[in-house]
C-alpha positions as CSV (number, residue, x, y, z in Angstrom):
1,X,68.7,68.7,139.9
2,X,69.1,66.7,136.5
3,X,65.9,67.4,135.5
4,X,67.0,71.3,136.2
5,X,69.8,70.6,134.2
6,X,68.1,69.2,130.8
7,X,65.6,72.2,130.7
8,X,68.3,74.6,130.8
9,X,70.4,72.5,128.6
10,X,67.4,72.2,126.3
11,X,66.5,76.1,126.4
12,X,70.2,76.9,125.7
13,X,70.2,74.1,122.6
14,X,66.7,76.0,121.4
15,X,68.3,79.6,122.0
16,X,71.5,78.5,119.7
17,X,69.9,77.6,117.0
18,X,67.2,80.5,117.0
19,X,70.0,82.9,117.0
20,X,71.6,81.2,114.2
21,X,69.1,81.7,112.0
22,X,70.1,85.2,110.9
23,X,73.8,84.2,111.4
24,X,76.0,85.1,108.2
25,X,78.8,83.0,109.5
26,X,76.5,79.9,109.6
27,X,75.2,81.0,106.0
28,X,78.6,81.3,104.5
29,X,79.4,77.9,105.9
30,X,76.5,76.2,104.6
31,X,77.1,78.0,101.5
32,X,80.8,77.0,100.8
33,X,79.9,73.4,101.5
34,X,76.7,73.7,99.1
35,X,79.2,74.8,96.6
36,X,82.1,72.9,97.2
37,X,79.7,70.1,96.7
38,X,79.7,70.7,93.3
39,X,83.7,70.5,92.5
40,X,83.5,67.0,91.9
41,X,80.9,67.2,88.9
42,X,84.1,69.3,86.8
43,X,85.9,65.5,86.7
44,X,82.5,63.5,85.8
45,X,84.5,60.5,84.3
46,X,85.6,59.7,87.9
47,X,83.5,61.7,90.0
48,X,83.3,59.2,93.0
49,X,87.0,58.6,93.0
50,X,87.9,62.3,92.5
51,X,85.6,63.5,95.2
52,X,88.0,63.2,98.2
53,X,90.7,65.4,96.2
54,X,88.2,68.2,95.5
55,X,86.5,68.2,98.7
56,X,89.5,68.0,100.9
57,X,91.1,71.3,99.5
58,X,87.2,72.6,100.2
59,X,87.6,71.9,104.0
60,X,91.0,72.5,104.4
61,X,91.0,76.3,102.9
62,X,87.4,77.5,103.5
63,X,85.2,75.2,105.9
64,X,88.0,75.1,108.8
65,X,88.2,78.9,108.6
66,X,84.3,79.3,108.6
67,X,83.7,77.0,111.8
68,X,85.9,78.5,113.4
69,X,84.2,82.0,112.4
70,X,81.2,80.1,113.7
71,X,81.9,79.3,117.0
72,X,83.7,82.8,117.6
73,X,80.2,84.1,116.3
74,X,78.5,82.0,119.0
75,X,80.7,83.2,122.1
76,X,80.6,87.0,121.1
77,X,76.3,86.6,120.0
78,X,75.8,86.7,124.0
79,X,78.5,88.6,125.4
80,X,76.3,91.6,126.1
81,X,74.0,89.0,128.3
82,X,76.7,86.9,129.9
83,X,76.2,89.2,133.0
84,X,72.8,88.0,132.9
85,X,73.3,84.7,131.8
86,X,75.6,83.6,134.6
87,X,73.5,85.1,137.4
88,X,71.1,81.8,136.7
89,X,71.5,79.2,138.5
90,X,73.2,76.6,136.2
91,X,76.1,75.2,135.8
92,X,78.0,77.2,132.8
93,X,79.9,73.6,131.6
94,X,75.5,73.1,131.3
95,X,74.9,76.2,129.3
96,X,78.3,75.6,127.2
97,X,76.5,72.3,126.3
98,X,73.2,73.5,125.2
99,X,75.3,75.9,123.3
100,X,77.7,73.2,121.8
101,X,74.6,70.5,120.9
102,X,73.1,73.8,119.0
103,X,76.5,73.8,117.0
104,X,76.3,70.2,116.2
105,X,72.9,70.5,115.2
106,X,74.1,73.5,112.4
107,X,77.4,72.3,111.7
108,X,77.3,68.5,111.1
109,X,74.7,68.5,108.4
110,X,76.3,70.6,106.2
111,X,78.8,68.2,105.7
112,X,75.7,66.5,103.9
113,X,75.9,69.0,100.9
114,X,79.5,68.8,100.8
115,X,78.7,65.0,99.6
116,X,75.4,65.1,98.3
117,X,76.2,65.9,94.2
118,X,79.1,63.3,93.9
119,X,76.9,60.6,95.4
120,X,73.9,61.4,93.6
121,X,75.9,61.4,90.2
122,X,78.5,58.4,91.2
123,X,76.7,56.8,94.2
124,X,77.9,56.6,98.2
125,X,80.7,55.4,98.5
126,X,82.9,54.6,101.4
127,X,85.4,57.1,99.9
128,X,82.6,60.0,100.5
129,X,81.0,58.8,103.4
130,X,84.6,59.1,105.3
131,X,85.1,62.1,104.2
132,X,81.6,63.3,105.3
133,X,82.5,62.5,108.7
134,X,85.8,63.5,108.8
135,X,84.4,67.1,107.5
136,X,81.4,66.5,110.0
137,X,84.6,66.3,113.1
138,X,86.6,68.6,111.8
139,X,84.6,71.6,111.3
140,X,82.9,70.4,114.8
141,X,86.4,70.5,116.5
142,X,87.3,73.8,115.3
143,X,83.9,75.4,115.7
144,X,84.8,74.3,119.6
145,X,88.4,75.6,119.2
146,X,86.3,79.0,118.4
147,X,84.1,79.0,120.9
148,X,86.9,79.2,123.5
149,X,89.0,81.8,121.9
150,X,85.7,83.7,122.0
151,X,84.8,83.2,125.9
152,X,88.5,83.9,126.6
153,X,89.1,86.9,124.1
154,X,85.7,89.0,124.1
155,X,86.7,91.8,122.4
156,X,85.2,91.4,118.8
157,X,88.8,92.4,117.0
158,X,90.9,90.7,118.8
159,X,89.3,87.9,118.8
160,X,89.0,87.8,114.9
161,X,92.6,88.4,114.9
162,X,93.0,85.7,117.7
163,X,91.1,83.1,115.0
164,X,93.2,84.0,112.2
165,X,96.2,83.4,113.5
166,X,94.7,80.0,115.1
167,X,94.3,79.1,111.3
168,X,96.8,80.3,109.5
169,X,99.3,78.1,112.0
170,X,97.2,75.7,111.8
171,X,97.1,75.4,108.0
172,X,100.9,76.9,106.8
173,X,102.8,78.5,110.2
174,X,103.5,74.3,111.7
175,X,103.8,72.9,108.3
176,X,106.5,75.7,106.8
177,X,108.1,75.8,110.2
178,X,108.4,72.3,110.4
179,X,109.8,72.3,106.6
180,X,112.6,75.0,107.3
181,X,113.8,72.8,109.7
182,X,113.6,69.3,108.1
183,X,117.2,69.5,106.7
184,X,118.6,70.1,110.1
185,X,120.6,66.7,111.5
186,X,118.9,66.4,114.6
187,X,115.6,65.8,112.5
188,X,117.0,62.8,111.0
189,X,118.4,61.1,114.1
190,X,115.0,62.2,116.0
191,X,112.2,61.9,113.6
192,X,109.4,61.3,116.2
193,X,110.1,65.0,117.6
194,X,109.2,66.3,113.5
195,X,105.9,64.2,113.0
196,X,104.4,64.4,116.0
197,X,103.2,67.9,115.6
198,X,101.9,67.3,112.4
199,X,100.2,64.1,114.2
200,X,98.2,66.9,116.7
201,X,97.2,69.0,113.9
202,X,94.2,68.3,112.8
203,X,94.3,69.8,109.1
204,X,97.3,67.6,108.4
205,X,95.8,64.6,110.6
206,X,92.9,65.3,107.5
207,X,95.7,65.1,104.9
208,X,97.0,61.9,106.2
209,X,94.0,60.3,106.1
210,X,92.5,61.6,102.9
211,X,96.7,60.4,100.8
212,X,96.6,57.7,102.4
213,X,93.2,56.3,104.0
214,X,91.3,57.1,101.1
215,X,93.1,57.5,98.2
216,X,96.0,55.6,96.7
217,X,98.9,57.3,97.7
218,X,101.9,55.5,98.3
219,X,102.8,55.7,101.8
220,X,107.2,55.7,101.1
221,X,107.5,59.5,101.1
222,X,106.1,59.2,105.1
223,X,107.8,55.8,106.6
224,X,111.1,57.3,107.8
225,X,110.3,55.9,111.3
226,X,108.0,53.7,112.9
227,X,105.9,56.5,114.1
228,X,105.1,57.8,110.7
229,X,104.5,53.9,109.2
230,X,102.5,53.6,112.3
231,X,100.2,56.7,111.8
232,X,99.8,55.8,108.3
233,X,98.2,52.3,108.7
234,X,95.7,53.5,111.2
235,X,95.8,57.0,109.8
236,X,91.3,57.4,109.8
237,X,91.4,56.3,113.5
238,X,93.6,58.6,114.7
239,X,91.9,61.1,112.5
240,X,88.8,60.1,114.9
241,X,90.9,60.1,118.6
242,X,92.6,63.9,117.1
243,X,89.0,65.7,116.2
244,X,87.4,63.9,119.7
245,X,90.2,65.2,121.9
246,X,90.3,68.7,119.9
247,X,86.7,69.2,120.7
248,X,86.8,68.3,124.1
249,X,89.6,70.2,124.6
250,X,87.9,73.6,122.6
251,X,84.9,72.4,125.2
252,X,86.8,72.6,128.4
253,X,88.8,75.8,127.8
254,X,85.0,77.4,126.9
255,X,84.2,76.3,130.1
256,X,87.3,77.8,131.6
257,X,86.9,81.1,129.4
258,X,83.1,81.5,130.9
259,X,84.5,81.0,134.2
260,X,86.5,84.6,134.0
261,X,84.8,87.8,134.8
262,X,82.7,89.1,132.3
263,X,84.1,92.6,132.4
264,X,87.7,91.7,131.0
């Protein structure tokens, strides 16, 4: 049975990344972070110590939308076969791995040319190499986040629409809702309640981490609670325990999208 299970997990990983090939989601991905790359080299006086400033804007407004573009791409490539597909006798949480390694694979090294001019110019430094990975996670977690919407929302629109909307809350609808509110008094006797959603959200988890785990930011404007001065002395490792659990969770809810009928 487990060898049954890495053959099909193996096919599946082989089948992702041959039908990736002529993706254009993948290409603009690989694209933007080949040319986001490149932002650094405008500030060449400081280019290693700049690079986290340029690069961060990079993922933030392009590569998050792209990945999850990606994975949406990756649900909907197959959803005239699922019929087929699920007739097989695997395990779909297998398949939904193959499919998910295949991702990896595509996805992770392109946070390599998001890096590779500054540290050629500058050098590696840990600056860029944490930023690497947290674009490597981030892109990773929402490319999962995109895979589910696409197993649970099959209809091509709406599930473009459904990705949209994922993004645009995640990068402005929490923050400006959570700024409309941050004059109200019960935000100032009950802090906790106003950072912890921007703790979950893994664009301003990336934030946090870049102001204040890799650049010099001073941390005052934050500390109105032990929560906040908490986050921000160990803001890269729970930059690490947010991306793991947003991919696992983007893996699980694929697995319970595949699980529906494939005629809805």
């Amino acid at each position: 049975m487990a060898n049954a299970r890495l053959t099909a997990l193996a096919a599946t990983f082989r089948r992702e990344i041959t039908a990736h090939r002529l993706n254009r989601f993948l290409h603009v991905h690989l694209a933007i972070a080949a040319v986001a790359g490149l932002l650094p080299l405008f500030t060449p006086a400081h280019t290693s110590g700049a690079a986290p400033w340029w690069l961060l804007q990079a993922v933030l407004y392009a590569l998050s939308l792209s990945a999850l573009l990606l994975g949406l791409s990756s649900a909907h490539g197959e959803a005239e076969e699922l019929a087929l597909l699920f007739t097989q006798p695997v395990q779909r949480w297998v398949w939904l791995s193959g499919k998910a390694a295949g991702l990896a694979a595509l996805i992770v090294p392109a946070a390599l040319l998001l890096i590779a001019p500054a540290a050629l110019v500058g050098g590696l430094t840990v600056e860029l190499a944490g930023i690497a990975a947290a674009s490597a996670g981030l892109t990773l977690a929402l490319a999962a986040a995109g895979l589910a919407l696409g197993l649970w929302i099959r209809d091509g629109v709406r599930g473009l629409l459904a990705v949209m909307g994922l993004w645009f809350v995640l990068l402005f609808g929490a923050d400006l809702l959570l700024l409309a509110v941050s004059g109200a008094p019960w935000v100032h006797r009950y802090p906790t309640l106003w950072i912890v959603p921007l703790m979950i959200n893994p664009l301003d988890a990336l934030r946090i981490t870049v102001l204040f785990g890799f650049g010099d930011a001073a941390p005052a404007a934050l500390d109105g609670s032990r929560l906040a001065g908490w986050w921000i002395g160990r803001s890269q490792s729970w930059l690490a325990l947010v991306l793991v659990s947003w991919t696992l969770a983007g893996f699980l809810a694929a697995v319970a999208g595949s699980r529906r009928s494939v005629d809805v």
